[in-house]
C-alpha positions as CSV (number, residue, x, y, z in Angstrom):
1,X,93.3,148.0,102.7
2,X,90.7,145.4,103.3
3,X,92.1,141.6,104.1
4,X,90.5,138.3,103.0
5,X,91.6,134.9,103.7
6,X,91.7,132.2,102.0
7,X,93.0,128.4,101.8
8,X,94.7,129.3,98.7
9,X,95.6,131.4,95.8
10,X,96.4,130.8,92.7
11,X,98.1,133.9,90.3
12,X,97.3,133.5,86.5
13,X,94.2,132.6,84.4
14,X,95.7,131.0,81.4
15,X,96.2,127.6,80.2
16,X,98.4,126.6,83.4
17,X,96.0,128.2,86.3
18,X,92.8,127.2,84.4
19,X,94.3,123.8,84.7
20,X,95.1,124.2,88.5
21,X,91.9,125.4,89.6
22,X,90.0,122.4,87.3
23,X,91.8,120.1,89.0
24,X,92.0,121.5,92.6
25,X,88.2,121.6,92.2
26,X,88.0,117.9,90.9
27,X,90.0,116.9,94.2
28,X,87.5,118.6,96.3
29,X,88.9,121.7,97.1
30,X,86.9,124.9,96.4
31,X,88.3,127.4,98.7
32,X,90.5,129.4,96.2
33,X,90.5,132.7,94.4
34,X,92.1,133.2,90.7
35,X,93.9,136.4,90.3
36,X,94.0,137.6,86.7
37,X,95.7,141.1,85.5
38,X,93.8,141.1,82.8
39,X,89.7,141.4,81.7
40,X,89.3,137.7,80.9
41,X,90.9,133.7,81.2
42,X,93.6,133.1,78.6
43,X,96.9,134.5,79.6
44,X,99.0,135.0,76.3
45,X,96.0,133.8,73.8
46,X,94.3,136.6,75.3
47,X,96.8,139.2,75.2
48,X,98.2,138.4,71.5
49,X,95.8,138.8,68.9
50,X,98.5,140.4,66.0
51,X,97.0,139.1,62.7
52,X,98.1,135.6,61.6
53,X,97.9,135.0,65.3
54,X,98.4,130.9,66.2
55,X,99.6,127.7,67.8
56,X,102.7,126.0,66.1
57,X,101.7,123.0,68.0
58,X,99.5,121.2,66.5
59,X,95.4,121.6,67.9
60,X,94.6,118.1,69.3
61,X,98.1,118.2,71.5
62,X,98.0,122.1,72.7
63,X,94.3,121.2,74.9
64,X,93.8,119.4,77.8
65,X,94.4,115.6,77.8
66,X,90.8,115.7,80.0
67,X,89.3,118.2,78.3
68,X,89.5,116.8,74.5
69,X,87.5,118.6,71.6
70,X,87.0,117.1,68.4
71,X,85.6,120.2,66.6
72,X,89.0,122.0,66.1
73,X,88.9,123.7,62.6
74,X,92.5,123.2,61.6
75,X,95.3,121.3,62.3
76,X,97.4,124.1,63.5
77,X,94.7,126.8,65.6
78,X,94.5,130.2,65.5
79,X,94.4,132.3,68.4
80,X,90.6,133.1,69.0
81,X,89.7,129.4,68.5
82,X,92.5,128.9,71.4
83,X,90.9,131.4,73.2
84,X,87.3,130.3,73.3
85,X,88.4,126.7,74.0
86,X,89.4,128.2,77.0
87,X,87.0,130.5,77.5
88,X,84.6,127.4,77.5
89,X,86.6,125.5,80.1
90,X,85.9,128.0,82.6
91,X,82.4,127.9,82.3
92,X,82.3,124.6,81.6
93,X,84.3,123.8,84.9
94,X,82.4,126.7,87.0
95,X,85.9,128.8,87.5
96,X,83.9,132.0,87.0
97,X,83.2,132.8,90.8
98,X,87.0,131.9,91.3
99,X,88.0,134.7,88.9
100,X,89.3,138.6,90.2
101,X,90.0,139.8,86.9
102,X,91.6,143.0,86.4
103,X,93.5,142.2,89.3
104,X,97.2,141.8,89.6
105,X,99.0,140.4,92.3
106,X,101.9,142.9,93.2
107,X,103.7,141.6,95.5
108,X,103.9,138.7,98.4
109,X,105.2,137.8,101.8
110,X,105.5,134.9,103.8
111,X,104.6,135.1,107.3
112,X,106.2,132.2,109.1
113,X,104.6,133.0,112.4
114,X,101.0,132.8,110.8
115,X,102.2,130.0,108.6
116,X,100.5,132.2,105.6
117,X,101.6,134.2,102.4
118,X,99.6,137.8,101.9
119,X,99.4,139.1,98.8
120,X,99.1,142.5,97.7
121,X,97.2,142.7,94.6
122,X,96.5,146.0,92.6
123,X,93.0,146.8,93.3
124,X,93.8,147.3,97.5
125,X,92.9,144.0,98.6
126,X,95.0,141.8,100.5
127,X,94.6,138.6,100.2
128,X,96.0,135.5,103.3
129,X,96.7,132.4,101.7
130,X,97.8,129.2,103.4
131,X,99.2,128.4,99.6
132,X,100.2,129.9,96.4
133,X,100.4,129.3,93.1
134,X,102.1,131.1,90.5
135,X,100.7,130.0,87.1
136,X,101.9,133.5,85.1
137,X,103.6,131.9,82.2
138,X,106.7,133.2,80.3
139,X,105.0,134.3,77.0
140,X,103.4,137.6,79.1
141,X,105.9,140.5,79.3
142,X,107.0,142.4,75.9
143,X,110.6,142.1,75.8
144,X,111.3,146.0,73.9
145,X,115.0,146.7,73.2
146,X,117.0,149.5,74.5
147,X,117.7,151.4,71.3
148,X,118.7,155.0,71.7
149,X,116.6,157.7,70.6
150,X,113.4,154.8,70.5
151,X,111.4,157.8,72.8
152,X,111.7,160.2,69.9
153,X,110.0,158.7,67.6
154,X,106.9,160.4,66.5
155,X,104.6,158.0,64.9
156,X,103.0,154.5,65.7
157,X,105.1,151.8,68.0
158,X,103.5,149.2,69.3
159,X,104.8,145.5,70.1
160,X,103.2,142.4,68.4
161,X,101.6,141.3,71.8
162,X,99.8,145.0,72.2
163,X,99.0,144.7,68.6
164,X,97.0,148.3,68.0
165,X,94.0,147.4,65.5
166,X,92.9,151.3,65.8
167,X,96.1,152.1,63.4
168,X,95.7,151.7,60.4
169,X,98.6,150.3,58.2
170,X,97.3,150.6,54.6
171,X,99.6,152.7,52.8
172,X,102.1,153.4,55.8
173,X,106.1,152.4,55.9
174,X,106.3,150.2,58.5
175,X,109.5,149.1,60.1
176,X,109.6,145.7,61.8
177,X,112.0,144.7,64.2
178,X,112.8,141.2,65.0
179,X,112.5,138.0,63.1
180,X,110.7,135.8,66.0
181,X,107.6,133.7,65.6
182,X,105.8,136.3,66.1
183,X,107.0,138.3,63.5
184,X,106.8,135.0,60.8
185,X,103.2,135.3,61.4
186,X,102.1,138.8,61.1
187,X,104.3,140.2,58.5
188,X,103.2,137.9,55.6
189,X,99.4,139.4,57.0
190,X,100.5,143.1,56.9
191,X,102.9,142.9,54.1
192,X,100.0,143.3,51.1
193,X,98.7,146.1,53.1
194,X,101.4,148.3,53.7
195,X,103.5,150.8,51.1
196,X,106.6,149.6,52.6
197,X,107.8,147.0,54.9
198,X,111.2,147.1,56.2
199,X,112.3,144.1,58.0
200,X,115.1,144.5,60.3
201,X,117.0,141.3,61.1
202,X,119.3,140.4,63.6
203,X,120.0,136.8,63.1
204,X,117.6,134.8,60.6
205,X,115.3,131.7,61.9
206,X,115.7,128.3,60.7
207,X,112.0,128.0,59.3
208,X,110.5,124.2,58.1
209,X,107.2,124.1,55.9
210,X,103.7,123.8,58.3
211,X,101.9,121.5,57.5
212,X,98.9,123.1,58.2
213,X,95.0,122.5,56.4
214,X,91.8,122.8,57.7
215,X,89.5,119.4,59.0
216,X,86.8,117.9,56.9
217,X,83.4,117.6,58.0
218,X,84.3,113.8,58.2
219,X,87.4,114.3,59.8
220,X,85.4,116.1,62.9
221,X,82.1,113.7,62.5
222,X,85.0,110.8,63.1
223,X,86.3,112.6,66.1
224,X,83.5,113.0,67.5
225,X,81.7,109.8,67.4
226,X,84.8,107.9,67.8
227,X,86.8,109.4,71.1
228,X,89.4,106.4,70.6
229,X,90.5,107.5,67.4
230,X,91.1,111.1,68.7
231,X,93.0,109.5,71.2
232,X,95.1,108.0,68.7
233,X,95.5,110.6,67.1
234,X,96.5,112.4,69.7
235,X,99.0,110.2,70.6
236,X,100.6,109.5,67.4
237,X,101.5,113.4,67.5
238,X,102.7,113.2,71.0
239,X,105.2,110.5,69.5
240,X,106.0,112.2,66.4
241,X,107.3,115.4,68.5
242,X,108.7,113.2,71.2
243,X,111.2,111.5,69.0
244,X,112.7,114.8,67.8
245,X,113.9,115.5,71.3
246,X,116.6,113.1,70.5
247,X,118.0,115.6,68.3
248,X,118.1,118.4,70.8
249,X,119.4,116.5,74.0
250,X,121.7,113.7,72.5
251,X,122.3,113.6,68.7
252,X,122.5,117.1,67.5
253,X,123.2,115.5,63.9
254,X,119.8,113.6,63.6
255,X,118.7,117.1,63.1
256,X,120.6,117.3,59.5
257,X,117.7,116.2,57.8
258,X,115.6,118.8,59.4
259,X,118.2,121.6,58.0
260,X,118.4,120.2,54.7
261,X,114.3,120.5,54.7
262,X,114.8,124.2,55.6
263,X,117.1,124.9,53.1
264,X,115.1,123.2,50.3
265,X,112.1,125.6,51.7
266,X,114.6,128.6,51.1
267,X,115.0,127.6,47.9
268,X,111.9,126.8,46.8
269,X,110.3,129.9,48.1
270,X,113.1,132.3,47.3
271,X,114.8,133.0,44.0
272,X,117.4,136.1,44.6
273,X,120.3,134.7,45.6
274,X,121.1,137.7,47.6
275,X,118.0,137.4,49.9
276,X,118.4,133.3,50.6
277,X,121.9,134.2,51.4
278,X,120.4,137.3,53.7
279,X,117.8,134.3,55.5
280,X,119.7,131.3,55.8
281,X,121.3,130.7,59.4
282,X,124.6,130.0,60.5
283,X,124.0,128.3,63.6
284,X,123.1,124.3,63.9
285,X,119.1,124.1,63.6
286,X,117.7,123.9,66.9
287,X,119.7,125.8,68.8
288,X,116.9,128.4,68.2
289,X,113.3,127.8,68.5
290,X,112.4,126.4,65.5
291,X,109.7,128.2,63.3
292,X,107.1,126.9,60.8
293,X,105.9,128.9,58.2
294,X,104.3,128.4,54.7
295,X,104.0,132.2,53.7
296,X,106.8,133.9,55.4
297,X,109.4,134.0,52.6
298,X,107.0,134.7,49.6
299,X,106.3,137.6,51.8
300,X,109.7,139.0,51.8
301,X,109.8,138.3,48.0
302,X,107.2,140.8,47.6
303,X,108.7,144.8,45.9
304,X,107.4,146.3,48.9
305,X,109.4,144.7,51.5
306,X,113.1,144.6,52.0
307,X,114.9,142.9,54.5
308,X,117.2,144.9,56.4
309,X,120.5,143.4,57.5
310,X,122.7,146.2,58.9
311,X,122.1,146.3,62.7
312,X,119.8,148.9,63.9
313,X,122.0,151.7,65.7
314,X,119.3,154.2,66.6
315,X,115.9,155.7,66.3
316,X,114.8,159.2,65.1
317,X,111.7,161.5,65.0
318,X,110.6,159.6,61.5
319,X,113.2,157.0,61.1
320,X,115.2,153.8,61.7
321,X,119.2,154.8,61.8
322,X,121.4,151.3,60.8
323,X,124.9,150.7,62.3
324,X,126.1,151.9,58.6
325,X,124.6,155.1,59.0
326,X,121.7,154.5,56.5
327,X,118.0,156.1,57.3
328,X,115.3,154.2,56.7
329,X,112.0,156.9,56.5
330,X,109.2,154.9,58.4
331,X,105.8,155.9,59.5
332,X,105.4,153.2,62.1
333,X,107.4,150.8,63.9
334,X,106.1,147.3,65.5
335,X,108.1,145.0,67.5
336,X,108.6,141.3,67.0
337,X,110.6,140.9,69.6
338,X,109.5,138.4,71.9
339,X,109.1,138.3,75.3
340,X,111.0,138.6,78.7
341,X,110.9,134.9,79.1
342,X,113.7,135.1,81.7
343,X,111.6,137.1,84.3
344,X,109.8,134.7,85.3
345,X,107.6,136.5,87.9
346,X,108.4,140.1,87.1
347,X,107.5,142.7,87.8
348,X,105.9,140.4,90.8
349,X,107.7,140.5,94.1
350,X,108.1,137.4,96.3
351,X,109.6,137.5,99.6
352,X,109.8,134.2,101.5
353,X,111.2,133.2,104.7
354,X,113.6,135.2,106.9
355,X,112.8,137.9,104.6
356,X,114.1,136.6,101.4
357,X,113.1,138.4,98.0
358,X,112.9,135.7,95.5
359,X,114.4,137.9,93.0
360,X,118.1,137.9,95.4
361,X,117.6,134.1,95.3
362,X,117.7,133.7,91.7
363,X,120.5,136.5,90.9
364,X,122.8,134.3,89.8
365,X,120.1,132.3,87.9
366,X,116.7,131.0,88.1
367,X,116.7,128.0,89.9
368,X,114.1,125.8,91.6
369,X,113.2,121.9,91.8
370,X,111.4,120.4,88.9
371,X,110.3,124.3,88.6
372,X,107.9,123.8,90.9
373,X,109.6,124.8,94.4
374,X,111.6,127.1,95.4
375,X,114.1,126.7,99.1
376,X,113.4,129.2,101.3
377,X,109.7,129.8,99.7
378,X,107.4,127.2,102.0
379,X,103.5,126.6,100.3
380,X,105.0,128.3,97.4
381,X,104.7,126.7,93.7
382,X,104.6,127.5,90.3
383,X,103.8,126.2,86.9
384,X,106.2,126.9,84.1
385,X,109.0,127.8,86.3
386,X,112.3,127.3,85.7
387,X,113.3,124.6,83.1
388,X,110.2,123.7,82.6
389,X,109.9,125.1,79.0
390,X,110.0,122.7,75.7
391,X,111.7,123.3,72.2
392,X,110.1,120.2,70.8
393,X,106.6,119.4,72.4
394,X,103.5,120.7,73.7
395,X,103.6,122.7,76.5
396,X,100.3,121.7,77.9
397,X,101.8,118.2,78.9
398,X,104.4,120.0,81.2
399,X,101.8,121.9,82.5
400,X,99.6,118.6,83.6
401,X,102.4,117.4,84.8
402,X,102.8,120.1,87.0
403,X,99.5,120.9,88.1
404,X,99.5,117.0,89.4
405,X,102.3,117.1,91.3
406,X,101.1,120.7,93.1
407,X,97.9,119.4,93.6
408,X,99.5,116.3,95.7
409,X,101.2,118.9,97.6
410,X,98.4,121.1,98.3
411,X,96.1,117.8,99.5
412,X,99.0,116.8,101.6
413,X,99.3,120.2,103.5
414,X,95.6,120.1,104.0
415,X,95.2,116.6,105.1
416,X,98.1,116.5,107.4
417,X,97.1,119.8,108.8
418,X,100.7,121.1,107.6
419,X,101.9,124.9,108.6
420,X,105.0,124.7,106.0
421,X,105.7,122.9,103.1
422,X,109.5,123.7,102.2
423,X,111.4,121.8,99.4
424,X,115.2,121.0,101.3
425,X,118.0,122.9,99.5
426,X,120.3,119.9,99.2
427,X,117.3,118.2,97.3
428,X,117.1,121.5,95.2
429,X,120.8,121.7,94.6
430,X,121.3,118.1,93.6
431,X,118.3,118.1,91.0
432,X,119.6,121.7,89.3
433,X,123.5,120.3,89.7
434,X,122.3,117.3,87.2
435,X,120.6,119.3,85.1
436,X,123.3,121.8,84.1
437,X,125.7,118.5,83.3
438,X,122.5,117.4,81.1
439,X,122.2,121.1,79.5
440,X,126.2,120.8,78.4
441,X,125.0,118.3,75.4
442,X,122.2,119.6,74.4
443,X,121.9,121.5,70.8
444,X,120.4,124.8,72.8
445,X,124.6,125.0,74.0
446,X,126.0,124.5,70.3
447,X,127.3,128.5,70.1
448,X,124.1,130.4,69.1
449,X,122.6,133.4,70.9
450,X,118.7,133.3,72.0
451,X,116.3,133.4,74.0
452,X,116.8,130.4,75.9
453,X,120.0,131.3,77.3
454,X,120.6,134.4,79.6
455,X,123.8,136.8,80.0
456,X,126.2,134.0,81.3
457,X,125.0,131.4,78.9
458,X,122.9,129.2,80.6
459,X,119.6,127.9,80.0
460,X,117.3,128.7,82.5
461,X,114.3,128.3,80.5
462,X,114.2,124.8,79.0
463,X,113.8,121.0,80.0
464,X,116.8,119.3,79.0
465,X,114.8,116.0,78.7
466,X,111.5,114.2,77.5
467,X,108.6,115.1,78.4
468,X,107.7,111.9,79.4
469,X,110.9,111.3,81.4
470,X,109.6,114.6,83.3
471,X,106.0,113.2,83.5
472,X,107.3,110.2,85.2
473,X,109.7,111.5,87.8
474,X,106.8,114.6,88.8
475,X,104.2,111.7,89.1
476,X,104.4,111.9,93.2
477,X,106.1,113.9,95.4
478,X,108.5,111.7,97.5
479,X,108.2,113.2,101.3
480,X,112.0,113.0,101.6
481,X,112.7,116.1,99.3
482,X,110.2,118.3,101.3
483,X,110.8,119.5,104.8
484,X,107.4,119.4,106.6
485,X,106.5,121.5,109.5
C-alpha cells in the first residue's frame, strides 16, 4: 500500500466539500486532496437522477452566496441544472487536480504520536493528513427496509437514488414503496407510463402547492445586468423561509395556516372521498419534512394507480404480501424510501485518540459541537454533522457557515504550527445539553414518527434554531472551547 502525505484531506465532492476546498484555496492553502466515491463532483445531485428529479428549495437560495448565477431556468431546479452548476464550480475554481474520484475513504486513524490521521481509501492508497474533513452529506446512503422474503423477488428492484434507466417501465406493474419526497416526484413521472402503479403507504405527507414556473428572458437579462437585484431577491427568500422557523421551534400553531393550505390542496386535487381520507395526515404539519408538489395527487387520481394502505408484511417471487394477507401481482418494485440520514459517516470508520472508534462514541446518539467537532477526534471536522440539518431553509447557508468556521480552524493549526486541535468535552456537553432542552419544543417532538428522530426519539439530525442564529454563533471559533496542543 503506497503512502502520501498531505496537509489535509477533505472526504466528499458535493455541495459541502466543493465549498471547503473553494474556500481553503481562496485562503491560500492548496495542499489538499478531495476524495470522491463516485465518477464526478456533486454528491447526492450526482447520484439521484430518478425522473422529476429536483430542489424543493428554491434556485437562487440552494447556490453559493459567492458563487451567484443569474441564468437559473426555473424557480425551483431540477437535478442536472444542479448538477452542472456544480460541475462548473469546480472548473471554474480549479478543484479538478484536487479530485481522486472513484475513490472512497474506508476507514481512518489518528496517530497522536505523528500528530496525523491516515486514511485508508479504496483504491490501496493511504493517505497522512495533518487534517480532515468529512463533507459526505446525509442524503447519500439508500435506506432499504428489512421486509422478509425482499431477496426472493424475481423481477426489477431498484431504489429511487439507483434509479435503473435500462428498465423499462411502459406497461409493467410497479410497486412503490414509501411516500417520501422522493417518491412525490417520480411517481407522477412514471405513473402515465406504467400498466399499474401500486403505491404503498405507510403514513401520508403533509404536501403544500409549489410554486414553481420557469424565468423569463427578462427575468434572467435583469439578473444579470443588475447583481443587486438578485441579491434582493435572494434575500427576500432567505426571509420568507426564515420566518417559518417560528413555527417549528416556538409556535407550533402558526403552522395552522400552513395545514389548512394542505388540506385545501387535497381537496382541490382529489374528489373520492375515500382517497383524501387515505392522504390526509394525522400528525401536526411539520413534524415531518414538509413536501411540495403540484402533480402528486392528480397522479394518484389516475385508474391505473391505487394507493395501498394495508402495511406491507412480506415479499414474494412476483408479489407484494400486505399485513391483511392481500397479493398484490407486480413486475417491479422501486423504493422511495429515503435515506440512512442517521449514519452519518457509514459505512466509514473513524477511530480517534486512545483508540476510540467514532461509531462507540456516538452509540447512545450522535453528538458533536455545532456538528463540526467531535471530543476525542483532534484535526477532525465535518460539515453536515450532527444537528446541523434544516426543515425550513436552505441547506447551503449551514454549509457556509460551516465551511467558515473549519476553515478558521484549519488556518489556526497551520499558523500556530499546532499538532492537535481537540474540541474540550465540557464545551461539547454543555452545547448538546442546551440543545436537547431547545429540541423538547420544537414541532419535530409533537408525537409523529420520521426520519428526524432515531430509535429513542431524539433528533439527532436537525438544528433546533435559525439559521442565522447558527450563522452568528459559528462566525469565529472562540480558543476557549478548543484544547490546543
Amino acid at each position: 500500500m503506497t503512502t502520501t502525505a498531505r496537509t489535509l484531506v477533505i472526504i466528499g465532492a458535493g455541495f459541502a466539500g466543493l465549498c471547503m476546498a473553494i474556500k481553503l484555496k481562496a485562503a491560500g492553502i492548496d495542499d489538499f486532496v478531495v476524495l470522491e466515491a463516485g465518477a464526478g463532483v456533486g454528491g447526492t445531485w450526482r447520484d439521484n437522477t430518478y425522473p422529476g428529479c429536483a430542489c424543493d428549495v428554491p434556485s437562487h437560495l440552494y447556490s453559493f452566496s459567492f458563487e451567484r448565477r443569474a441564468a437559473w431556468s426555473r424557480k425551483y431546479s431540477g437535478q442536472a441544472e444542479i448538477l452542472e452548476y456544480l460541475e462548473r464550480c469546480a472548473d471554474k475554481y480549479r478543484l479538478r487536480p484536487h479530485l481522486r474520484l472513484n475513490t472512497r475513504a474506508e476507514a481512518l486513524r489518528w496517530d497522536a504520536a505523528a500528530g496525523r490521521w491516515w486514511v485508508r481509501t479504496s483504491e490501496g492508497v493511504e493517505l497522512s493528513a495533518r487534517i480532515v474533513v468529512a463533507g459526505v452529506g446525509g442524503l447519500r446512503v439508500p435506506e432499504i427496509p428489512t421486509i422478509p422474503g425482499r431477496e426472493r423477488f424475481s423481477g426489477a428492484t431498484f431504489h429511487s437514488a439507483r434509479w435503473d434507466h435500462g428498465y423499462a417501465l411502459a406497461g409493467k406493474r410497479v410497486a412503490v414503496i414509501g411516500t417520501g419526497a422522493s417518491a412525490i416526484q417520480f411517481v407522477p413521472q412514471i405513473a402515465d407510463k406504467v400498466a399499474q402503479l401500486s403505491l404503498f403507504q405507510r403514513t401520508p405527507p403533509w404536501i403544500l402547492p409549489k410554486p414553481d414556473r420557469a424565468f423569463t428572458g427578462v427575468e434572467k437579462r435583469i439578473f444579470a445586468a443588475a447583481p443587486g437585484i438578485e441579491r434582493v431577491y435572494r434575500a427576500s427568500i432567505y426571509a420568507q423561509m426564515e420566518a417559518t422557523a417560528l413555527g417549528f421551534l416556538r409556535f407550533p400553531k402558526i403552522l395552522k395556516a400552513a395545514e389548512w393550505l394542505a388540506r385545501r390542496h387535497i381537496a382541490a386535487q382529489i374528489e373520492d372521498p375515500a382517497l383524501r381520507a387515505a392522504v390526509t395526515p394525522s400528525f401536526a404539519i411539520g413534524c415531518k419534512r414538509i413536501l411540495i408538489s403540484n402533480d402528486y395527487y392528480p397522479a394518484l387520481t389516475r385508474p391505473n394507480v391505487e394507493v395501498v394502505t394495508d402495511p406491507v408484511a412480506s415479499i414474494e417471487e412476483a408479489a407484494v404480501v400486505t399485513r391483511s394477507g392481500r397479493r398484490v401481482a407486480v413486475d417491479a418494485i422501486i423504493y422511495g424510501t429515503g435515506f440512512a440520514v442517521r449514519d452519518f459517516l457509514a459505512p466509514m470508520t473513524v477511530v480517534g485518540r486512545d483508540g476510540q472508534e467514532l461509531r462507540e462514541a456516538w452509540r447512545g446518539g450522535a453528538e458533536a459541537f455545532y456538528g463540526l467537532a467531535v471530543a476525542g477526534f483532534p484535526n477532525f471536522f465535518m460539515i453536515v454533522g450532527p444537528n446541523t440539518g434544516l426543515g425550513h431553509n436552505s441547506m447551503v447557508v449551514m454549509i457556509e457557515a460551516q465551511v467558515r468556521y473549519i476553515r478558521r480552524c484549519v488556518q489556526r493549526i497551520l499558523k500556530e504550527g499546532l499538532t492537535a486541535l481537540e474540541v474540550l468535552p465540557a464545551r461539547q456537553r454543555a452545547f448538546n445539553e442546551g440543545l436537547r432542552g431547545r429540541m423538547r419544543r420544537t414541532v419535530w417532538k409533537s408525537g409523529c414518527q420520521s426520519w428526524y428522530l432515531d430509535d429513542q426519539g431524539e433528533n439527532y439530525t436537525l438544528w433546533p434554531g435559525y439559521t442565522w442564529e447558527f450563522v452568528l454563533r459559528t462566525r469565529r471559533p472562540r480558543a476557549a472551547d478548543f484544547a490546543a496542543a
